[in-house]
N, C-alpha and C positions, 0 to 999 in steps of 0.2 A: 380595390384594395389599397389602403394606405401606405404608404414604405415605412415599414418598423425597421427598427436599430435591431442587429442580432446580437445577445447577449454574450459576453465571453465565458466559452467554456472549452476547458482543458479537460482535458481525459489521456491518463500514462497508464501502460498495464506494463506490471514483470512480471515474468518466470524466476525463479530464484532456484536454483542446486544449489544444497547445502548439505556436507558431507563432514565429522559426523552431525544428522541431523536434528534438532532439540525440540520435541513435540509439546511441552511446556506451552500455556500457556502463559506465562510469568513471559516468555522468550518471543511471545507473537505481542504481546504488550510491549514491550521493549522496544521491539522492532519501528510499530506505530508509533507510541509516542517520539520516539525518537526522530521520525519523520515528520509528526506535527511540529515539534520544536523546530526543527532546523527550518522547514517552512514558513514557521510563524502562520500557523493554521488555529483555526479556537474551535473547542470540540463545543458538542453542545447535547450530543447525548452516546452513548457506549452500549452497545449488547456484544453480547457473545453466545455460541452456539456451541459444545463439548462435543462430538459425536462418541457412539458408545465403545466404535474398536479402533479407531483412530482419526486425528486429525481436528480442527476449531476452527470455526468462520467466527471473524471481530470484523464487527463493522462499529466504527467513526462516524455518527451524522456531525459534520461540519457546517459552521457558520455560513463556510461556502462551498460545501457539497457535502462530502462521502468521500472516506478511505473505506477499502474490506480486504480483510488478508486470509487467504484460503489456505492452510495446511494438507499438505498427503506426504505424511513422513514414509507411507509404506515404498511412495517415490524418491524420498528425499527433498521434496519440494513446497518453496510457498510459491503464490500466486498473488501479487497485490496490484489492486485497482484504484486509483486515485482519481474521483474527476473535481473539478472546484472551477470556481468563478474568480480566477485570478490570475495574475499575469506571470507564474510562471512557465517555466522550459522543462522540456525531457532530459538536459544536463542537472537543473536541478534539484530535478526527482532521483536520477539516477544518484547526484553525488550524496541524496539524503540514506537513500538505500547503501552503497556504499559507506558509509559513515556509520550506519546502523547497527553494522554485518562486520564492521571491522574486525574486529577479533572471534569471527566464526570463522570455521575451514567453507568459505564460499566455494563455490566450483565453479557455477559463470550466472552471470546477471543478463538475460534479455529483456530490453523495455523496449517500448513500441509507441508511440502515440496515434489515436484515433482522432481522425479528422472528419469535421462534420462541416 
C-alpha cells in the first residue's frame, strides 16, 4: 500500500435549547446562512424536508462538505451538523452559532467535535 495524504476533515455537531422556540423555517435559514457567512463557506446546493406535525431538516451541500440542521420544537431543540474540508476550530463554529442565536432566548449550546 502506498502512504496517502489524509484529507482534512472537520466535523462540529450541536445540540441547541432554544426557549421560546421558533419552528419557522424562515428561522432554521437564518440560522445556516448565517453560519455560512461568518464561515465564508460557498453553498452549492439547498434542500429542505417540512415534516407534517413538526419540525425541518435543511441540508447545505457545500463547496466543502455539508451543514444539516434538524428541528424538534416539541423539544425545544435544533441539532446542527457541520463537517467541511477546511481548517476551521470548534470555537469557530460555536462563535458562528452563537452569533446566529443572538437575539434568541438560547438556553445552552453543546458542540462536540468528531475525531477521525
Amino acid at each position: 500500500m502506498t502512504n496517502q495524504s489524509i484529507p482534512l476533515i472537520k466535523q462540529f455537531v450541536a445540540l441547541i435549547k432554544i426557549k421560546p422556540f421558533d419552528s419557522s423555517l424562515e428561522f432554521v435559514e437564518e440560522l445556516a446562512d448565517i453560519m455560512i457567512s461568518d464561515l465564508d463557506l460557498k453553498v452549492v446546493k439547498k434542500m429542505c424536508h417540512i415534516f407534517n406535525l413538526a419540525g425541518i431538516t435543511l441540508v447545505y451541500i457545500l463547496a466543502q462538505s455539508h451543514l444539516v440542521i434538524h428541528t424538534y420544537p416539541e423539544n425545544s431543540v435544533a441539532h446542527s451538523d457541520l463537517v467541511i474540508c477546511a481548517n476551521h476550530n470548534k470555537k469557530e463554529f460555536e462563535k458562528s452559532l452563537r452569533h446566529a442565536l443572538y437575539e434568541r432566548g438560547v438556553y445552552s449550546i453543546e458542540v462536540k467535535t468528531v475525531k477521525f
